[in-house]
One Martini backbone bead per residue (centre of mass of N, CA, C, O) as a GRO file, in nm:
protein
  251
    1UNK     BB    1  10.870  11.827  11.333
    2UNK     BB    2  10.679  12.089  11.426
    3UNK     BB    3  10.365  12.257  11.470
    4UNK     BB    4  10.077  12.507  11.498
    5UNK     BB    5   9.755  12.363  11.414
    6UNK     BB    6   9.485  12.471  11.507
    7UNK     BB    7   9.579  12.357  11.830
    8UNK     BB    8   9.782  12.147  11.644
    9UNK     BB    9  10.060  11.948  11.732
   10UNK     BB   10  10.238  11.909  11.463
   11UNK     BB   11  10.403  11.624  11.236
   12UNK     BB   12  10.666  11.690  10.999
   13UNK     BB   13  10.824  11.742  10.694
   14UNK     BB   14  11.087  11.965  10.517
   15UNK     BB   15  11.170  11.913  10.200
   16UNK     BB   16  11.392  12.078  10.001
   17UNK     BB   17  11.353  12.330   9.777
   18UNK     BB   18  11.265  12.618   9.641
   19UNK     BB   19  10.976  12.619   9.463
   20UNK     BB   20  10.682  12.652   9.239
   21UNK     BB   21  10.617  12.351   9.330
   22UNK     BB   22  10.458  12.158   9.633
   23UNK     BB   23  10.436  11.903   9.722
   24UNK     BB   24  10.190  11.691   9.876
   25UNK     BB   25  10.174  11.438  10.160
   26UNK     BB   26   9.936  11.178  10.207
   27UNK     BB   27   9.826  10.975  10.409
   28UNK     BB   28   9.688  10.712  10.561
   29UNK     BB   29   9.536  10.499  10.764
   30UNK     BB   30   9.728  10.461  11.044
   31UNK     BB   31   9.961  10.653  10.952
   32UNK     BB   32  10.273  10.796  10.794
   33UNK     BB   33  10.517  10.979  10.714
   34UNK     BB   34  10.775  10.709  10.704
   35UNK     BB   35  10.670  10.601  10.441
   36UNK     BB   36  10.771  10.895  10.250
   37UNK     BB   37  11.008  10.918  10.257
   38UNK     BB   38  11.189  10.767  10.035
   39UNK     BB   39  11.017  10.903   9.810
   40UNK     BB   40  11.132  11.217   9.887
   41UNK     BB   41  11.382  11.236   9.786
   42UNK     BB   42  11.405  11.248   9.513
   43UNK     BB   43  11.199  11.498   9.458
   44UNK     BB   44  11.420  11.704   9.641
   45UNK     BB   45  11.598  11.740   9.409
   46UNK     BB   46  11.351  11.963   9.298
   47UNK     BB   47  11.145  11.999   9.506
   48UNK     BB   48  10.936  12.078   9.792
   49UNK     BB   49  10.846  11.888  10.074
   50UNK     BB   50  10.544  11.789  10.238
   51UNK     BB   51  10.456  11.679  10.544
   52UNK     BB   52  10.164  11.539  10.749
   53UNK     BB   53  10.039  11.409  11.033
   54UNK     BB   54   9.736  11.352  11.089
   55UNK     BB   55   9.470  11.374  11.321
   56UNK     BB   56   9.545  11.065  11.457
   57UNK     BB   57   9.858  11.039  11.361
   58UNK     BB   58  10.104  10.954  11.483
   59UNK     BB   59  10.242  11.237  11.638
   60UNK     BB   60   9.933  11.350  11.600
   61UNK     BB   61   9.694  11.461  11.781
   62UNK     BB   62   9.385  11.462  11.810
   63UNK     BB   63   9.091  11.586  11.758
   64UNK     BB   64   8.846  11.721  11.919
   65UNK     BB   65   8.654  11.569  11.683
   66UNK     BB   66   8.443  11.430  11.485
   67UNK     BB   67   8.601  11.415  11.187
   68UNK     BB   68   8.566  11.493  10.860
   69UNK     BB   69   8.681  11.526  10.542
   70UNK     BB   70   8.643  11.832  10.547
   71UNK     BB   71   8.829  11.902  10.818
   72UNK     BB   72   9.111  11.773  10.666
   73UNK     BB   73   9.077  11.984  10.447
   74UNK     BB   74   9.136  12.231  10.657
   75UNK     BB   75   9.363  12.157  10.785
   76UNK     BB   76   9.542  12.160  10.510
   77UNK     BB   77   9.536  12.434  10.436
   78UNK     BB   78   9.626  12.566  10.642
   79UNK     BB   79   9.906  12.439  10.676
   80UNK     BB   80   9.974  12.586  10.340
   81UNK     BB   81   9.972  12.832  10.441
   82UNK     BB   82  10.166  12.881  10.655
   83UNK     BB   83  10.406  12.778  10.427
   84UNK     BB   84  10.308  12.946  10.128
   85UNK     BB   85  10.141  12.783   9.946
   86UNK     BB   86  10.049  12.841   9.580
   87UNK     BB   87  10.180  12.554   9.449
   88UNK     BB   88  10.040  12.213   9.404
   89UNK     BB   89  10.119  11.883   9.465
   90UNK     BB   90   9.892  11.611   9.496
   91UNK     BB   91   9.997  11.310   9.746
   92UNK     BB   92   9.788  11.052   9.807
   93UNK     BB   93   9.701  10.782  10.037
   94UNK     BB   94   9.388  10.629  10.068
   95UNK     BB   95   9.279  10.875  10.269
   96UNK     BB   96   9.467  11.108  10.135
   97UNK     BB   97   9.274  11.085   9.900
   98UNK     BB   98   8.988  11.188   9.996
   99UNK     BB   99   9.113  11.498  10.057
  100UNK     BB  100   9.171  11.558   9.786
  101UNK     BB  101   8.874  11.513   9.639
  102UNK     BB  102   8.788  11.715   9.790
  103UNK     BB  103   8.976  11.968   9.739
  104UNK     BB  104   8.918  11.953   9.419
  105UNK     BB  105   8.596  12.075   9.518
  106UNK     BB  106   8.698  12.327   9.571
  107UNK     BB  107   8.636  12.707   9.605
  108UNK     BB  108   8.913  12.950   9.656
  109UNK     BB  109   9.176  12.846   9.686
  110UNK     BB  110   9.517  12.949   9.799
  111UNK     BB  111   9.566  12.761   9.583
  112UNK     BB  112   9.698  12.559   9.360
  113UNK     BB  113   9.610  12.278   9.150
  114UNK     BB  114   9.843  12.088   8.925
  115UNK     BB  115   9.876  11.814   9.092
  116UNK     BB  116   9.747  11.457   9.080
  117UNK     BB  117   9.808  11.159   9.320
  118UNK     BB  118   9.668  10.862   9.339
  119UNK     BB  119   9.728  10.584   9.596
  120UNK     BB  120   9.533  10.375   9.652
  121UNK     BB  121   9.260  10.553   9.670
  122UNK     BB  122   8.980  10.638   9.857
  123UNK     BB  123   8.625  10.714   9.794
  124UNK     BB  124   8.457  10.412   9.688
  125UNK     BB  125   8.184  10.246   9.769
  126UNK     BB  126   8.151   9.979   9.880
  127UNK     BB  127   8.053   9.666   9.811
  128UNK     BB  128   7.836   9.482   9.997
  129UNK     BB  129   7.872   9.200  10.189
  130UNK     BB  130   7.735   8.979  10.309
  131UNK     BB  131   7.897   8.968  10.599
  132UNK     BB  132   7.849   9.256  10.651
  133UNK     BB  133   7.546   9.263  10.664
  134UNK     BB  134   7.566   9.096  10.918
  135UNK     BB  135   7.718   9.270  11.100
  136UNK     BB  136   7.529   9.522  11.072
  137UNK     BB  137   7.329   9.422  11.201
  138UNK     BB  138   7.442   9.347  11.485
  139UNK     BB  139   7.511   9.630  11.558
  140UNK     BB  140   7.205   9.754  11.547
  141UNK     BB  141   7.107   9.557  11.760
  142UNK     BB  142   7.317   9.703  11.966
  143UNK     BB  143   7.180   9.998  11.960
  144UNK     BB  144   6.916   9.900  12.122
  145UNK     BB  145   7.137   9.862  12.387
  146UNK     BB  146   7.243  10.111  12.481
  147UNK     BB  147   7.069  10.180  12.724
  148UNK     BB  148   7.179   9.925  12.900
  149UNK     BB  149   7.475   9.845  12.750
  150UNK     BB  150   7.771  10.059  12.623
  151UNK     BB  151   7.959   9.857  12.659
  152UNK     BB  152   7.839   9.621  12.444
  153UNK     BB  153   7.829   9.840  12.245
  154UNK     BB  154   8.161   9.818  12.198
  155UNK     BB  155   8.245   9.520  12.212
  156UNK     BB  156   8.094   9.459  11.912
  157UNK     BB  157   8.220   9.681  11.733
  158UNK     BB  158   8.504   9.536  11.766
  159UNK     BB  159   8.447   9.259  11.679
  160UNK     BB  160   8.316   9.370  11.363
  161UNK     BB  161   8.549   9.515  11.264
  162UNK     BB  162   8.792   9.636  11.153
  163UNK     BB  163   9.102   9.671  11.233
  164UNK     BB  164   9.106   9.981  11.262
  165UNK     BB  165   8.883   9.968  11.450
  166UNK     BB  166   9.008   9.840  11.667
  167UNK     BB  167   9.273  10.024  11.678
  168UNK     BB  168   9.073  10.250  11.777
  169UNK     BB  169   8.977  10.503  11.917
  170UNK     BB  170   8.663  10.617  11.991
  171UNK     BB  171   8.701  10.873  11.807
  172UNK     BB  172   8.880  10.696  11.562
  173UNK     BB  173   8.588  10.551  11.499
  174UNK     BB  174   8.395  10.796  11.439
  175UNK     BB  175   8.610  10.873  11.191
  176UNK     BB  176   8.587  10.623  11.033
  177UNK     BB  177   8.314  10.637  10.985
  178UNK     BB  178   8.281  10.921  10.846
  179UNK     BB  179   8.432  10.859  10.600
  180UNK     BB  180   8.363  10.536  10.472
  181UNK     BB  181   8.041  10.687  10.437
  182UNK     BB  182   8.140  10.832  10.224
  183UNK     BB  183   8.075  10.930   9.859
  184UNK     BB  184   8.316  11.068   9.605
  185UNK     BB  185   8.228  10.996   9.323
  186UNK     BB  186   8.077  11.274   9.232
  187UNK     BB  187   8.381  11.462   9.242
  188UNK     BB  188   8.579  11.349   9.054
  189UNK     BB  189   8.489  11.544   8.782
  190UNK     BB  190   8.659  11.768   8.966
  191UNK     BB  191   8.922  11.680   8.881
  192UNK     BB  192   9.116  11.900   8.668
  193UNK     BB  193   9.360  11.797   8.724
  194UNK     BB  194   9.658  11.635   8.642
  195UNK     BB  195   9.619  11.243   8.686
  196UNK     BB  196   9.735  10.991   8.888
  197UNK     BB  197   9.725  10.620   8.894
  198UNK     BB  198   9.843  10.392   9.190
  199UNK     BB  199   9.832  10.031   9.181
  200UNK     BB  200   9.734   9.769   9.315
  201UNK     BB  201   9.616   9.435   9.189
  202UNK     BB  202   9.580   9.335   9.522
  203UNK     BB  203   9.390   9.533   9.613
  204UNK     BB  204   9.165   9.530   9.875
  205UNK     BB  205   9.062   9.768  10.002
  206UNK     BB  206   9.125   9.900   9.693
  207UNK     BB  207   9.050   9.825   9.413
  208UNK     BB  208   9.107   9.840   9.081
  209UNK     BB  209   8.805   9.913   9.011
  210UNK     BB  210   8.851  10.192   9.114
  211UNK     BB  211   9.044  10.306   8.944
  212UNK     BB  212   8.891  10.271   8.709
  213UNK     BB  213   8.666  10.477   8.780
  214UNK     BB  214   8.894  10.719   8.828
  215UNK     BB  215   8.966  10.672   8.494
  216UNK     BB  216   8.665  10.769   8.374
  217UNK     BB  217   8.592  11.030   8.602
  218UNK     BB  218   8.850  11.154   8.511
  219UNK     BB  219   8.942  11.379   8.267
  220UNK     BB  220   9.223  11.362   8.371
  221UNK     BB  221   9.394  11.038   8.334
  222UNK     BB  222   9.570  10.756   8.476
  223UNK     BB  223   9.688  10.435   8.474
  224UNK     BB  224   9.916  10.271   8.727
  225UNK     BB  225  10.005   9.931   8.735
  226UNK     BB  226  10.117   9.707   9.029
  227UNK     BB  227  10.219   9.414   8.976
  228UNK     BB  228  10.150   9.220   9.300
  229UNK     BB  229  10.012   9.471   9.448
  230UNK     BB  230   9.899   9.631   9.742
  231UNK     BB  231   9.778   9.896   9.924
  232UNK     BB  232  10.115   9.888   9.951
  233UNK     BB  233  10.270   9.891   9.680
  234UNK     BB  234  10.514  10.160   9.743
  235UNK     BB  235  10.662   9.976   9.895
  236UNK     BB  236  10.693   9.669   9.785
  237UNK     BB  237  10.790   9.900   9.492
  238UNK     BB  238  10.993  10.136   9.492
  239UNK     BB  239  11.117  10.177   9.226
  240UNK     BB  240  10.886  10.167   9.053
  241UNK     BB  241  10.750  10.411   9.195
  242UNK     BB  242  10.964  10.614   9.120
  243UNK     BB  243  10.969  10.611   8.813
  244UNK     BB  244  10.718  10.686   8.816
  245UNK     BB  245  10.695  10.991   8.938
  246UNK     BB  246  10.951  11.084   8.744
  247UNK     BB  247  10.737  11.098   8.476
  248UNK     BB  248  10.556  11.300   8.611
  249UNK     BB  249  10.735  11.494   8.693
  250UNK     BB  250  11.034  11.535   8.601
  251UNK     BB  251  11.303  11.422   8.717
   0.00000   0.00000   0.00000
């Protein structure tokens, strides 16, 4: 199903009965919401659940200018206002937590936020390793060219970017650029709603150590490992998945 929020055609999803409180599954950076309906249909036995790919992700057409995370966090205000959401437990995966650990730092939101999952969420600026300081050399190098050959400096940026970076077009290269450089553990005790947090213990992209910082940054939160997942723990164990989101949610 699509929707037209702020001029751009949304493609999301809306299952489950009418609830006091409304599920919102935000996914992860190159992702969609096709990861989340598994785990969305349990929950739909009880609550209302939306899910919406958000723009430059999945079905849903990219934003007209280089957004930052404040900007997806304005989206998604829109999107839950269109559909009159007034009480939310907000549930995102890797850049989809960067959106809530926002949004929970709003004041005078149109909504409650009642329960908060993070699930191996971004939001903590990476320890940059010697490789990283090597590569962003070469980019610094490459931008004093940037007068002479512009072709040559998107060349070099691709060459030595993470695989996201490879596979986004220009434009969501620079909004992948404007939030990674974002450090957001400043908001973390902002974050006053009951937190889980569900990591895989094997995740390289925002490791362990992330969650261990955002369960103790996080006034209320607890922390659930998935011994032996990845980024992407939620999908390679998906019955453990679902069994905690269960006692959280009292499915």
């Amino acid at each position: 199903m699509t929707v037209t929020i702020d001029h751009i055609e949304t493609n999301y999803f809306d299952v489950g009965p009418e609830s006091e409180e409304t599920v919102v599954m935000l996914h992860g950076w190159a992702s969609n919401i096709g990861l989340f309906q598994p785990s969305a249909l349990p929950i739909s036995a009880k609550y209302r659940v939306l899910a919406m790919d958000m723009p430059g992700h999945g079905q849903t057409p990219e934003p007209p200018n280089a957004w930052r995370v404040d900007d997806y966090a304005d989206f998604v205000i829109k999107f839950l206002e269109h559909f009159g959401v007034k009480k939310a437990i907000l549930l995102g995966h890797s850049f989809g937590g960067r959106v809530i650990i926002k949004l929970c730092s709003r004041e005078n939101l149109p909504f409650a936020i009642t329960k908060v999952i993070l699930v191996d969420s971004a939001g903590i600026r990476p320890v940059k390793t010697e490789e990283q300081e090597r590569k962003e050399k070469i980019v610094k190098l490459g931008k004093r060219l940037v007068s002479i050959s512009p072709a040559l400096l998107n060349k070099m940026q691709s060459m030595v970017g993470s695989a996201d970076y490879r596979a986004a077009s220009p434009l969501m290269r620079q909004i992948l650029v404007n939030t990674v450089n974002e450090d957001l553990e400043p908001l973390l005790p902002g974050v006053k709603a009951p937190t889980l947090l569900i990591w895989g213990t094997l995740d390289t992209a925002t490791p362990i150590a992330d969650a261990e910082k955002m369960e103790r940054l996080i006034p209320d939160a607890g922390l659930a490992r998935i011994e032996g997942g990845s980024h992407f723990a939620f999908v390679e164990f998906p019955g453990l998945y679902n069994a905690i989101l269960a006692s959280f949610l009292k499915l």
